[in-house]
C-alpha positions as CSV (number, residue, x, y, z in Angstrom):
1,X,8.0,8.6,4.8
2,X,6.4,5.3,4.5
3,X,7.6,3.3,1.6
4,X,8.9,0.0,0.2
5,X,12.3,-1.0,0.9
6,X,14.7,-3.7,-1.0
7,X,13.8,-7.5,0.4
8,X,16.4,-9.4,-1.0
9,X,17.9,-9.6,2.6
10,X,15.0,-10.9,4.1
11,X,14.6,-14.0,2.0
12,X,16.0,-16.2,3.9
13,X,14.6,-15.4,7.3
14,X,11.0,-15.3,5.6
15,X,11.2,-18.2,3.1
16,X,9.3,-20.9,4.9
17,X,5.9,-18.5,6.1
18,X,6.9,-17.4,1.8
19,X,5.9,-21.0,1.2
20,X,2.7,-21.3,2.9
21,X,1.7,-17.8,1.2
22,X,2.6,-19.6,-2.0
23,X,0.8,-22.6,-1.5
24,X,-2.2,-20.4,-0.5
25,X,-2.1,-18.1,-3.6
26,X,-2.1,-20.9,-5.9
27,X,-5.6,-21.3,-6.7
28,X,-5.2,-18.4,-8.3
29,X,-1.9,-18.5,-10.2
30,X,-2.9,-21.3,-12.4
31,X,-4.8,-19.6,-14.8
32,X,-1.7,-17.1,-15.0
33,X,0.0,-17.7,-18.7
34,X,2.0,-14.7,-20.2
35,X,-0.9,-12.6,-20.1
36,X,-2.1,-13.1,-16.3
37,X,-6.0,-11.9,-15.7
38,X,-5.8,-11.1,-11.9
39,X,-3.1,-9.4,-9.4
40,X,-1.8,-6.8,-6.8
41,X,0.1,-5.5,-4.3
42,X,3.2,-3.8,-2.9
43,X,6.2,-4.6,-2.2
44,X,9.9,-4.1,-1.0
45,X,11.0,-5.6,-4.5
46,X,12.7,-2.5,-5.8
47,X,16.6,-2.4,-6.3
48,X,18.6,0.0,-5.3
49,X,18.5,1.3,-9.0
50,X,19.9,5.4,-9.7
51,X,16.7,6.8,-9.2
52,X,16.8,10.1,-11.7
53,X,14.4,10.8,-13.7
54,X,10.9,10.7,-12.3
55,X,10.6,14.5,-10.6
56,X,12.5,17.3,-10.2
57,X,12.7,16.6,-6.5
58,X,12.1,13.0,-4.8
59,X,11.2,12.3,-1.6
60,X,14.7,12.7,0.1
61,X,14.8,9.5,2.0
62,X,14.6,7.2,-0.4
63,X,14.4,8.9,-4.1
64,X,10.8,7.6,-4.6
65,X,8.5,9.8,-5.7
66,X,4.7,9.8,-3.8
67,X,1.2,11.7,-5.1
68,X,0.3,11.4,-1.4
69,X,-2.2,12.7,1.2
70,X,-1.2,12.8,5.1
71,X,-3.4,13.4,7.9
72,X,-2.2,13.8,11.2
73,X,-4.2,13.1,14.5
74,X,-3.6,10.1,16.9
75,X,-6.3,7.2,15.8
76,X,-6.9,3.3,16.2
77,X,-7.9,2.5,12.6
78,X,-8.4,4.2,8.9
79,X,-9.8,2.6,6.0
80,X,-10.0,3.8,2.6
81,X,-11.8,2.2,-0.8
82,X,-9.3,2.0,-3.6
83,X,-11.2,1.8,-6.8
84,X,-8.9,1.4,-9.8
85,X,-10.2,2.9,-13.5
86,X,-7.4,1.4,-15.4
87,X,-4.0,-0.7,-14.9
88,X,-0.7,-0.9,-13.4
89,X,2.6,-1.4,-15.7
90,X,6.0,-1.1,-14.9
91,X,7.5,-2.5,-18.1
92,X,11.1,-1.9,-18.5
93,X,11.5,-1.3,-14.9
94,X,13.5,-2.7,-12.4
95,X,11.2,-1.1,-9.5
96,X,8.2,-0.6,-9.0
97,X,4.6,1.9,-8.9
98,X,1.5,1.5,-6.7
99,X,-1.4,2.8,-4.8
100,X,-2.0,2.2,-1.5
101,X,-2.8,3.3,2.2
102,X,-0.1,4.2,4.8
103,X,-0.8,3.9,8.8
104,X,2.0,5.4,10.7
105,X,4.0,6.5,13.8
106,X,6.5,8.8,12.5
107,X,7.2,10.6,16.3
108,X,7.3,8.0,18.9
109,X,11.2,7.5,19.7
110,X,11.6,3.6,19.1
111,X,10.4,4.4,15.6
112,X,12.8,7.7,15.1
113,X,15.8,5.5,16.1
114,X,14.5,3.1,13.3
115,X,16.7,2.4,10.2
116,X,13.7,4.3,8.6
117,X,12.8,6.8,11.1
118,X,9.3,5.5,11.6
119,X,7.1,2.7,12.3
120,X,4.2,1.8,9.9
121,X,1.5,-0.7,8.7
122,X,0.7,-0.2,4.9
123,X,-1.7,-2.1,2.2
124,X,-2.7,-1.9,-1.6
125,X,-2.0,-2.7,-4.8
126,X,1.8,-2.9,-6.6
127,X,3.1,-4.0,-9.8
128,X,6.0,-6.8,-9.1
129,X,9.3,-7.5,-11.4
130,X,9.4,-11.5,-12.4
131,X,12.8,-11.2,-10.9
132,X,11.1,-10.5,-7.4
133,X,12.2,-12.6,-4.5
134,X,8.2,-12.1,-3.1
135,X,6.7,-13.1,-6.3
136,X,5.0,-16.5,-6.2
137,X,5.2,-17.0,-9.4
138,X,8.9,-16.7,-11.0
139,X,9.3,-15.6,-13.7
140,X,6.2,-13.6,-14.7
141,X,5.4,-9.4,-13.9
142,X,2.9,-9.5,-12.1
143,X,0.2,-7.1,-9.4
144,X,-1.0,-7.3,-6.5
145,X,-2.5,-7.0,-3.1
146,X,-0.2,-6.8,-0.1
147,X,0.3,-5.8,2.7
148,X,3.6,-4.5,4.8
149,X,4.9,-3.2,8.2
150,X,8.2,-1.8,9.4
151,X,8.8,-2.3,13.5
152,X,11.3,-0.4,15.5
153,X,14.3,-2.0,16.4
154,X,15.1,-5.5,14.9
155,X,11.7,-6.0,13.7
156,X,12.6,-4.1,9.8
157,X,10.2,-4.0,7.2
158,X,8.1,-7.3,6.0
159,X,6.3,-7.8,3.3
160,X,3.0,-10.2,2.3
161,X,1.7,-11.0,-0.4
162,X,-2.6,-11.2,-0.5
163,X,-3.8,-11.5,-3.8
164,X,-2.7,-12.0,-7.6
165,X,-4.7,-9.8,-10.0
166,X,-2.6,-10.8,-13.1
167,X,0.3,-10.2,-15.1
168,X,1.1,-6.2,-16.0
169,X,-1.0,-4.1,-17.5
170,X,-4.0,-6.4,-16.4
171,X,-7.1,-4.5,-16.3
172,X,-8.5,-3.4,-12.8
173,X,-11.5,-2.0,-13.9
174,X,-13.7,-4.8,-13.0
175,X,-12.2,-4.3,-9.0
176,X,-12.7,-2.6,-5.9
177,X,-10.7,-2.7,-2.9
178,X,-11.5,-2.1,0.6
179,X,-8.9,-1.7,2.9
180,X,-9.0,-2.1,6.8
181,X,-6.1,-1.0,9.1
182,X,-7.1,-1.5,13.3
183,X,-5.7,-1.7,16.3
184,X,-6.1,-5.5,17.3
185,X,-6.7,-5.1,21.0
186,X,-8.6,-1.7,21.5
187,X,-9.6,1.4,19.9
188,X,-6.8,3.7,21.0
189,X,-4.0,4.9,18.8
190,X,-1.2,3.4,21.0
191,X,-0.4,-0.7,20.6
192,X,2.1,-3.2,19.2
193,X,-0.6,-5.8,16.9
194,X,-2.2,-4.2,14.4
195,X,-4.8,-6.2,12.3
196,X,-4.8,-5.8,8.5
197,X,-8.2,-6.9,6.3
198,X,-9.3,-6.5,2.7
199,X,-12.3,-7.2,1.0
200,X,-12.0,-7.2,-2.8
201,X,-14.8,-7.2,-5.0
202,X,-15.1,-8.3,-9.0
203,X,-17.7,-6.8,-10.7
204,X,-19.9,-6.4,-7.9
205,X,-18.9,-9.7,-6.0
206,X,-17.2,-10.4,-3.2
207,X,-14.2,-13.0,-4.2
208,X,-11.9,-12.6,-1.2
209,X,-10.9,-10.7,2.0
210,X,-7.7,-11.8,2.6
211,X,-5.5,-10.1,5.5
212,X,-2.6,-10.1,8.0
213,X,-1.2,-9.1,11.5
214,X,1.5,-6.3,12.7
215,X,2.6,-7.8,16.3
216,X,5.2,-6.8,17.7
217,X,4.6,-3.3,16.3
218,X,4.7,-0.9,18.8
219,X,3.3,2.5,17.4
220,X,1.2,5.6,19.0
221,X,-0.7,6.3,15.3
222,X,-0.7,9.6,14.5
223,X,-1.1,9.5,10.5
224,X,-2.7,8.2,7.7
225,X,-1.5,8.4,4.1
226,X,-3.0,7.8,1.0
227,X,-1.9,7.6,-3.0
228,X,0.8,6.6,-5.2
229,X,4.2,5.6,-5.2
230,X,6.9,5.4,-7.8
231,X,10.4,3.8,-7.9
232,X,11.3,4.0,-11.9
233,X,11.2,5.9,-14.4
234,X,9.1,3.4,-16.5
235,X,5.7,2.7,-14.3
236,X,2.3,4.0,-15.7
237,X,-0.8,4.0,-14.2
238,X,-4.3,4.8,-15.2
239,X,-6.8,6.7,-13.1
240,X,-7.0,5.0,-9.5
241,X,-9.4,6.3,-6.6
242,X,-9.3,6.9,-3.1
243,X,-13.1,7.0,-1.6
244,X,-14.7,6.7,1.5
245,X,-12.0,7.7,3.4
246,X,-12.0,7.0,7.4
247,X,-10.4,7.3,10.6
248,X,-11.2,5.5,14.1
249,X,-12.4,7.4,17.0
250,X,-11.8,6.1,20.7
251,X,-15.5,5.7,20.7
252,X,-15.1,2.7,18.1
253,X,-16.6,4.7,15.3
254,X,-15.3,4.9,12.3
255,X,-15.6,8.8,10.9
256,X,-15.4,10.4,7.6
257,X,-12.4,12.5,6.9
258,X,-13.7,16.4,6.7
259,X,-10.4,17.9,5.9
260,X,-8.2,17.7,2.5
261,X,-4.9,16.8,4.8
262,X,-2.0,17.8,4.1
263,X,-0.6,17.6,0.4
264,X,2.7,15.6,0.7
265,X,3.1,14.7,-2.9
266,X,6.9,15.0,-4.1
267,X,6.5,16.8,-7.7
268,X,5.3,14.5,-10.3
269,X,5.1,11.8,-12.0
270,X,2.8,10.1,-10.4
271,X,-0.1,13.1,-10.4
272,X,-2.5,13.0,-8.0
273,X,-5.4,15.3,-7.3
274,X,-9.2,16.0,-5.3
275,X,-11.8,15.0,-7.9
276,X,-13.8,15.8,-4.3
277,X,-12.5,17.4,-1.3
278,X,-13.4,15.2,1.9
279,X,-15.8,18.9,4.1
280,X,-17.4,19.2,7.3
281,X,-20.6,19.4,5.7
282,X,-23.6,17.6,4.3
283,X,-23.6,14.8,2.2
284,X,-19.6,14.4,3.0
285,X,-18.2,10.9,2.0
286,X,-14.4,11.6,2.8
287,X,-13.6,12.9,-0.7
288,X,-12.1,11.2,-3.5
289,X,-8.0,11.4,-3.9
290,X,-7.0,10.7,-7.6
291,X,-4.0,9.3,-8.9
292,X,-2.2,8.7,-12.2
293,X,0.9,8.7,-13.9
């Protein structure tokens, strides 16, 4: 299963493309004090911390616990709109909690024979410990947008930061996030660059569409996740939605999901549930996943 990994090990091997991110991101740190007003993301930031606590049965692989959606089918893109009704906090925690989208080859075999027994491309929002080795600004909890990919062999998982939101707890209300996931060169399911885009919106505006690029990558897509995950017993969340959920057809299109997938939530916390369930029907806008903890 798609997830964040620890990053410490990567910091030196990452630290100068770290700076430029930095330098990028500062406009808007400097308003950040001790109470931050904008941030999110995800990240590999988590220790390996005992992990007991959370559910009554974590996702075996790693002991994180998911209120997650999977559908399977080969595509060339998805794209989701995460709309958050309340905060992130993970106060007290050494790890982490988050909501985001997953784009994944869990089959192909140079992905199997991956440290993490699959390949994937991920984006969304995540709170971050001031203790982070990602976090731009040291010293401070913050959330925000990233995004992530794990490529077979020697690749491993990398992590990017996209946008600061603010310290914990910071309200999201005001935001909405669209998310893009897309084969670079072609529609088809099967490739090794995989092009990342956002658009995030405050209170109606567009205020940046930040992104990234997968390369050397090579997957054969065959699912799409969406929700919440948890690495501590601490994290809280309020209400956060999934809407206008898509997938790309060969044809270019992108489609409305008609199905509820596949339920792969470990048992909670986080909760996650359909407020509408995505139908092969009239008036369909590819449901509306909920998640909270």
């Amino acid at each position: 299963m798609s997830t964040h990994v620890n990053s410490s090990d990567m910091l030196e091997k990452y630290f100068d493309r770290f700076l430029i991110l930095c330098a990028l991101l500062a406009f808007t740190l400097f308003q950040m004090t001790s109470t931050p007003v904008l941030a999110a993301g995800a990240h590999s930031s988590a220790s390996q911390i005992p992990l007991t606590g959370y559910c009554n049965n974590p996702e075996p692989f790693n002991n994180h616990c998911y209120a997650q959606i999977t559908w399977t089918g080969h595509t060339g893109g998805t794209t989701t709109l995460i709309n958050p009704y309340g905060d992130l906090n993970c106060s007290g925690c050494a790890g982490f909690i988050d909501n985001e989208t997953w784009f994944s080859d869990p089959n192909s075999s140079q992905c199997t024979s991956d440290q993490d027994g699959e390949c994937w491309v991920e984006s969304g929002i995540s709170t971050y410990p001031a203790s982070d080795p990602i976090n731009c600004h040291k010293g401070y909890n913050s959330v925000r947008l990233f995004w992530a990919d794990e490529r077979p062999g020697a690749g491993g998982y990398n992590e990017h930061p996209l946008y600061t939101f603010g310290g914990y707890g910071v309200n999201l209300l005001p935001y909405m996030i669209y998310v893009y996931i897309t084969n670079h060169n072609s529609w088809s399911s099967q490739g090794t660059t995989w092009d990342v885009a956002t658009d995030v919106y405050e209170s109606g505006n567009l205020v940046a569409q930040p992104g990234g690029q997968s390369t050397n990558n090579q997957m054969n897509v065959d699912q799409i996740q969406i929700g919440s995950e948890l690495s501590d017993t601490n994290g809280s969340a309020g209400d956060f939605h999934f809407q206008y959920n898509k997938w790309l057809s060969t044809n270019g299109n992108f489609n409305y999901q008609q199905n509820a997938g596949q339920n792969t939530s470990t048992n909670p916390p986080p909760h996650g549930f359909w407020n509408t369930v995505p139908c092969n029907c009239q008036g369909n806008t590819g449901g509306d996943w909920v998640t909270y903890d």
